[in-house]
C-alpha positions in Angstrom: -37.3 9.7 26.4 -38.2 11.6 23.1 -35.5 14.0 21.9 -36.9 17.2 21.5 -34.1 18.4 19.2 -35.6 15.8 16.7 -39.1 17.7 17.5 -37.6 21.1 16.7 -36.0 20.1 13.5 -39.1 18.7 12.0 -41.0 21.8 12.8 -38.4 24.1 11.1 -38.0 21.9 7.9 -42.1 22.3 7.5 -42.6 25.4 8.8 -39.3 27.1 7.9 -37.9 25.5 5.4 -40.8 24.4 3.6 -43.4 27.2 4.7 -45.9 24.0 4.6 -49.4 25.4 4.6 -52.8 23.8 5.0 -54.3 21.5 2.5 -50.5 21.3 1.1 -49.5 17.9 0.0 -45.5 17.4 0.3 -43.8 14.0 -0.5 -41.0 12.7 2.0 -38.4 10.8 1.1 -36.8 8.2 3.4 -33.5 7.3 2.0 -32.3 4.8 4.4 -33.9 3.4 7.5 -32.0 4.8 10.2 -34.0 8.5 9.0 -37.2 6.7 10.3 -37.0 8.6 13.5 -37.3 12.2 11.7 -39.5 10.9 9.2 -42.2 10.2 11.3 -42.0 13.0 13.6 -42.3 15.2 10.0 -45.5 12.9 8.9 -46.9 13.7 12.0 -46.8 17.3 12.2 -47.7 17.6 9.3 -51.0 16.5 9.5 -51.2 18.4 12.7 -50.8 21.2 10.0 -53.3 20.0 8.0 -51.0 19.0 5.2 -51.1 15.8 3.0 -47.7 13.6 3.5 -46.3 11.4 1.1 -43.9 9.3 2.1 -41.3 7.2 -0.8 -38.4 4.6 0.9 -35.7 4.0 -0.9 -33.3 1.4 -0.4 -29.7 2.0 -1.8 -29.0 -1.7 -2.2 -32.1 -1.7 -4.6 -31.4 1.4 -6.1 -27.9 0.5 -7.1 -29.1 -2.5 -8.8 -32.0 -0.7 -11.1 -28.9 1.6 -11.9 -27.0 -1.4 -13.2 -29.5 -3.1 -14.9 -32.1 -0.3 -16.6 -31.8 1.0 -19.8 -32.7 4.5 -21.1 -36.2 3.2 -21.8 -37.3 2.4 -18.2 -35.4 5.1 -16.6 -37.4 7.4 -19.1 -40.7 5.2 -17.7 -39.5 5.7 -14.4 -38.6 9.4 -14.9 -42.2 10.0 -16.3 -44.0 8.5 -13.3 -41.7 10.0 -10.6 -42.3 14.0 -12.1 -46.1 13.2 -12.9 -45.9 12.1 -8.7 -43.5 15.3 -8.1 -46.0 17.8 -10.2 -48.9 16.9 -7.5 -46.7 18.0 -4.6 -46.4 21.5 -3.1 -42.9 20.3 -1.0 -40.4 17.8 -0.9 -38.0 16.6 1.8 -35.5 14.0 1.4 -33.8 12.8 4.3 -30.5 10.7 3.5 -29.3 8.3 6.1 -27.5 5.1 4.4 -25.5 2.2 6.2 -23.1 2.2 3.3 -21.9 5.3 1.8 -19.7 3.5 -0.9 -23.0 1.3 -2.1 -23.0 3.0 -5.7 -19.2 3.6 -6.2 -18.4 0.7 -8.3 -21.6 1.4 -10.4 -20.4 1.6 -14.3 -20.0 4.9 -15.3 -22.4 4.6 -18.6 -25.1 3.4 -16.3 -24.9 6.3 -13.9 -24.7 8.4 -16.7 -27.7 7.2 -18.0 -29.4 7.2 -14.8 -28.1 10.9 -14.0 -29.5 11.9 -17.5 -32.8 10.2 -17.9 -34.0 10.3 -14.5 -32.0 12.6 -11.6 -32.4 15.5 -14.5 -36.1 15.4 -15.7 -37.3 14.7 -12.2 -35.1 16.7 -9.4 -33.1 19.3 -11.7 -36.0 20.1 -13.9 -39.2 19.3 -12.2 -38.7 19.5 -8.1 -35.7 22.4 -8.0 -38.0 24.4 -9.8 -41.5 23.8 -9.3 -41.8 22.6 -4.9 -40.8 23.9 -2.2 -37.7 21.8 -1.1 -35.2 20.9 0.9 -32.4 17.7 1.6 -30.8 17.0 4.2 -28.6 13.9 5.8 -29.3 11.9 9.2 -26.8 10.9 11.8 -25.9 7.4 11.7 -22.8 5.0 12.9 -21.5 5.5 9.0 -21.7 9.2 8.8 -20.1 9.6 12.7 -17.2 6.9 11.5 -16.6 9.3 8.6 -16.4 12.6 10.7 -14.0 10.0 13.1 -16.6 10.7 16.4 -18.4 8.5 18.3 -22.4 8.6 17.3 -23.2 10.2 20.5 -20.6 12.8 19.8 -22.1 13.2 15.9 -25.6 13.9 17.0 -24.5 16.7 19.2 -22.7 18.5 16.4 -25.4 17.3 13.8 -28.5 18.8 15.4 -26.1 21.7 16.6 -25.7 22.5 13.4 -29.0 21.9 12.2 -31.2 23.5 14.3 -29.0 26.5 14.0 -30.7 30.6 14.3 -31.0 30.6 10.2 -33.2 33.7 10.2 -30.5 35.2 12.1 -28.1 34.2 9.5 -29.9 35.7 6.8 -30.3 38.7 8.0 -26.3 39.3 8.5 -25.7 37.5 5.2 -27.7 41.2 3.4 -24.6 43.2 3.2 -22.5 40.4 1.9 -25.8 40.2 -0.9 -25.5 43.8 -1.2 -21.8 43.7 -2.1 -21.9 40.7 -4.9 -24.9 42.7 -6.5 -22.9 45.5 -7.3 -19.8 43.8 -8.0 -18.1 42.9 -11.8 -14.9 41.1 -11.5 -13.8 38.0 -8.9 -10.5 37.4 -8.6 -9.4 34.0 -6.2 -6.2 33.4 -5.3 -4.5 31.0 -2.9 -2.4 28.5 -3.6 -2.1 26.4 -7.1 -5.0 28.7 -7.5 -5.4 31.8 -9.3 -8.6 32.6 -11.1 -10.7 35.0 -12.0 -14.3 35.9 -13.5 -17.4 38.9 -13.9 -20.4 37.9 -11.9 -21.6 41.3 -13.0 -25.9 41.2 -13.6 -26.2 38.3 -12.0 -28.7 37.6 -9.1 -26.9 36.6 -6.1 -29.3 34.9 -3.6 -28.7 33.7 0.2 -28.9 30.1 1.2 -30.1 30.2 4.7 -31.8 26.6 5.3 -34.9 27.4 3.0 -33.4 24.8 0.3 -30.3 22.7 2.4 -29.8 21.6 6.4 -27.4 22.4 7.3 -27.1 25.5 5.3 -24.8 29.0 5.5 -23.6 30.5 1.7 -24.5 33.5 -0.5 -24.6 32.2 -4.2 -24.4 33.9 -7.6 -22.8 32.2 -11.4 -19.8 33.6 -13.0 -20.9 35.3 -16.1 -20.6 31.9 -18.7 -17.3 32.8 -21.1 -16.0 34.9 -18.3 -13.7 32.8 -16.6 -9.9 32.0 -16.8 -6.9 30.4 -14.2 -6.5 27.8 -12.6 -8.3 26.3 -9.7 -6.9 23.5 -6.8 -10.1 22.1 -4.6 -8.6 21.1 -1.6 -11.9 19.2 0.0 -12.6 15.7 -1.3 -15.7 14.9 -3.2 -18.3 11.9 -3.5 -19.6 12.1 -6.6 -21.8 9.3 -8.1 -20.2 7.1 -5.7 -16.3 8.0 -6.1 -14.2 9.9 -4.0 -12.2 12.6 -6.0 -9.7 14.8 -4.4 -6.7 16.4 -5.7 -8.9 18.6 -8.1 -7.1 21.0 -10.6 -8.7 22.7 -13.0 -7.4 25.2 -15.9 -9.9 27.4 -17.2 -10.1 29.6 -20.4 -12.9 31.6 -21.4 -15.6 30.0 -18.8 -14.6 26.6 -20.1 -12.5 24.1 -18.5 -9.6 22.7 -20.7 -7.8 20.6 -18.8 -8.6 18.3 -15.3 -6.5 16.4 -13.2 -7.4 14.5 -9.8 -6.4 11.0 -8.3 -8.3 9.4 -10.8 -7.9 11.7 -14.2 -10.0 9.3 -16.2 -13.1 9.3 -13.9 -13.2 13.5 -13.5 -13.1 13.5 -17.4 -15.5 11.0 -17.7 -17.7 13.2 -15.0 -17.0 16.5 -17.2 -17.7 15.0 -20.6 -21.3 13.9 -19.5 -22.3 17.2 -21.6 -21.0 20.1 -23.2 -21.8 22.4 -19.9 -20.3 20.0 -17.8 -17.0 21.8 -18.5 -19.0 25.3 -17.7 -19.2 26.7 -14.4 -22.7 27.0 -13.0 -22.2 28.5 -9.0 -19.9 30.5 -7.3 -20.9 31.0 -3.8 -19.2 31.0 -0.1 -19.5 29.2 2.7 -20.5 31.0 6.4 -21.5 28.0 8.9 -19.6 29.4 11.6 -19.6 25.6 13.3 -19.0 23.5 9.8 -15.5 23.8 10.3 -13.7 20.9 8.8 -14.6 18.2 6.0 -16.9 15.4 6.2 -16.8 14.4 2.5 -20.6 15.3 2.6 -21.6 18.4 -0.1 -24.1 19.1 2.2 -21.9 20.1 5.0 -18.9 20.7 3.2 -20.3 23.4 0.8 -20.5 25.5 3.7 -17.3 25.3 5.3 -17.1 28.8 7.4 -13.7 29.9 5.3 -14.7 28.1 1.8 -16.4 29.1 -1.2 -17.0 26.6 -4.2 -17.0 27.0 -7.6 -19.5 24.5 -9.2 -18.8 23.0 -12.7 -22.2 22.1 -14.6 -25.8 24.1 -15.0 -26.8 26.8 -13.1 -29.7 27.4 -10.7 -32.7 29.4 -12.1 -32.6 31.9 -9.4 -28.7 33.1 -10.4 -29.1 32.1 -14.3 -26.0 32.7 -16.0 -27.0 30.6 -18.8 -25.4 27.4 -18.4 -27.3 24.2 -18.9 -26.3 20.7 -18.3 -27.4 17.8 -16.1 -24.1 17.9 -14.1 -24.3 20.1 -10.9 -20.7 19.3 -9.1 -20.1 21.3 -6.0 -16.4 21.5 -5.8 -15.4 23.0 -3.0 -12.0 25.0 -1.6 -11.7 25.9 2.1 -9.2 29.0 2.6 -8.4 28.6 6.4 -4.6 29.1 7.8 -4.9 25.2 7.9 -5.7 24.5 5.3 -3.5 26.5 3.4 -4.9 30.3 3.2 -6.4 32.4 0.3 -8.0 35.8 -0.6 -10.7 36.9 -2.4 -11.1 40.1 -4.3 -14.0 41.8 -5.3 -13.1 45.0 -7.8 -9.5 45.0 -6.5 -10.6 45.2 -2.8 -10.0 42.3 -0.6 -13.1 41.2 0.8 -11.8 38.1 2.7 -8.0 36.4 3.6 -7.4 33.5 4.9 -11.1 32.6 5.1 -12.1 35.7 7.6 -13.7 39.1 6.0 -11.7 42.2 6.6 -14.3 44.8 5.2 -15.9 46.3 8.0 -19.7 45.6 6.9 -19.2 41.9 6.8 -17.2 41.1 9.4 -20.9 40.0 10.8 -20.0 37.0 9.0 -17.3 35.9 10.4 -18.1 33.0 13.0 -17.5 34.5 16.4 -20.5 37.1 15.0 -22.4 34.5 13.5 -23.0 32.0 16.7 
C-alpha cells in the first residue's frame, strides 16, 4: 500500500519548497539508497508538472574515498563540472539517507579541508545557496531511528510528522517575532557557562519556514561582525565533517573567537582555523519546531529545537549579510529548556524568552502549544 505521507511531502518540497514551475529543470540528489522511495515519487511529479528532473546518486563509501585520495587539482576539476551542472538548474533537492553516519569521520582533516574548500564551497556555498531554488533534507532509515533510540516504525511517524508540518502557518506567526529582531540593536544570551552579547542592529532578519530546510522552524539574522563578546557553552552535540563534538565553549572578543574547548580541543581548532572567518560568527537565529524537541545529532533537526537558538561560527548567508566570509558554516546549537539547563534572552534589556518559552505577549504565538 503506497504511503500517501510520502506523496504529500514530495508535492510540498516542489511545489512549496521549491515553487517548481513548468519547463523548470531541478537536479535531485540521492545520497544514499534507502531515499529511493521519495526520490522517485519527486521525479515523478515533477514531470507531471512539466519540469525537467535531474537526478545524481551518491554513494558515501565512494565519496569518502575520492575525499582521501584527490588533490586540490581534481577537486577543482570536479568543482568546475559540478557548478557548470548546478548553473543549468532552476532547483535542487538533496535527500540524505546513509546506512553509516560515521563513514567520513576518520577522513584526514587536510583532505576534508581540501575537499570543503575546493569543492563544497565553489559549488553549494557559492553557486547553488545563491543562484537555485533549494532545499535538503534527511530520510528515515534503521541508522537515523537507532540514533533518535526508536524503533523505525516509531521514527517515520515523528519524521513525516515533522515534515509535513502546516509551514505556511508557521510563517505567518513567526511575522511579529521578524518584526521585533528588525528593530532591535543589542542581544544579550545568558544561561549557564554562557553569557554573551552582540548588535544585530541593520541586519535583515529572514524566517526559515521549509522554503530552504525539512524540517524547518527558526527566524535568522548575523550579529553585526566585531560586535560580539562572552562566552558561549553549546549544550547539543555536533557532526561536523564526520566527528562528533560536544562540550563546546567558546570566548569571544570583538566578534572573534579567542579561545575553544570541546572533547577534542585539537579537532575544533583545526575546524576554526580552516580560515580567518571561521573564528567569525556568521548566524544567530532560534529555533520554533514546536515537535523537534530533543537532539538527534542531526543540524537539520537540531537547529530547530523549539527552546534553542544557535549561534553559527563561519560566513554568513546573503540574505542576512553581516559581512563575514569563509567556507565554514558550523551550526552550533544551544537548547534553553528547564532540562536542559534553562536560559534567557534579551532583546534591548527586555526579556523576550526564559527558559526556552517567550513571555512578550505578541510572540507567545510561538510557543509550541500555539504553534501545533
Amino acid at each position: 500500500m503506497k504511503d500517501l505521507r510520502l506523496e504529500k511531502l514530495a508535492e510540498n518540497l516542489l511545489t512549496y519548497s521549491c515553487e517548481l514551475k513548468e519547463g523548470e529543470s531541478i537536479l535531485i540528489e540521492q545520497r544514499g539508497e534507502d531515499s529511493q522511495p521519495l526520490v522517485k515519487e519527486l521525479v515523478k511529479k515533477a514531470y507531471k508538472l512539466g519540469a525537467k528532473p535531474f537526478v545524481n546518486i551518491v554513494n558515501h563509501e565512494l565519496l569518502r574515498l575520492a575525499i582521501e585520495n584527490s588533490n586540490q587539482e581534481q577537486f577543482e576539476q570536479l568543482a568546475q563540472y559540478s557548478v557548470n551542472q548546478m548553473k543549468d538548474m532552476d532547483a535542487y533537492i538533496a535527500i540524505a539517507s546513509y546506512s553509516n553516519l560515521s563513514e567520513l569521520s576518520n577522513v584526514n582533516s587536510t583532505q576534508m579541508n581540501l575537499y570543503q574548500k575546493y569543492y563544497i564551497d565553489p559549488v553549494h556555498m557559492k553557486e547553488r545557496v545563491n543562484n537555485t531554488k533549494w532545499c535538503i533534507l534527511v530520510y528515515p532509515n534503521n541508522s537515523l531511528a537507532q540514533k533518535n533510540n526508536s524503533s523505525l516504525e516509531e521514527f517515520e511517524d515523528f519524521y513525516f510528522n515533522v515534515c509535513c508540518f502546516d509551514y505556511e502557518k508557521m510563517s505567518r506567526k513567526m511575522d511579529n517575532l521578524v518584526e521585533l529582531m528588525s528593530r532591535t540593536d543589542k542581544v544579550r544570551i545568558v544561561g549557564p557557562q554562557t553569557d554573551i552579547s552582540f548588535s544585530i542592529k541593520d541586519i535583515p532578519v529572514v524566517k526559515a519556514c521549509g522554503r530552504r530546510n525539512i524540517p524547518d522552524g527558526e527566524v535568522y539574522t548575523a550579529p553585526v561582525k566585531n560586535s560580539v563578546n562572552g562566552v558561549i557553552s553549546y549544550n547539543v552535540p555536533s557532526k561536523h565533517n564526520g566527528c562528533i563534538i560536544e562540550n563546546i565553549k567558546l570566548s569571544v572578543k570583538e566578534g572573534r573567537i579567542i579561545e575553544a574547548t570541546a572533547n577534542d580541543n585539537e579537532k575544533i581548532n583545526k575546524f576554526l582555523d580552516i580560515d580567518e572567518g571561521a573564528r567569525y560568527f556568521g548566524e544567530f537565529a532560534i529555533g520554533l519546531h514546536p515537535y523537534i524537541t530533543k537532539p538527534m545529532v542531526d543540524t537539520l533537526f537540531d537547529e530547530k529545537i523549539c527552546g534553542s537558538f544557535h549561534l553559527t561560527p563561519g560566513c554568513c548567508y546573503n540574505k542576512a549579510s553581516n559581512g563575514n566570509i569563509s567556507i565554514e558554516h558550523w551550526d552550533l546549537i544551544c537548547i534553553q529548556t528547564p532540562e536542559y539547563g534553562g536560559g534567557e534572552i534579551w532583546f534591548d534589556d527586555i526579556l523576550i524568552r526564559k527558559d526556552g518559552r517567550f513571555v512578550l505577549p505578541e510572540l507567545e504565538c510561538l510557543n509550541p502549544e500555539n504553534l501545533k
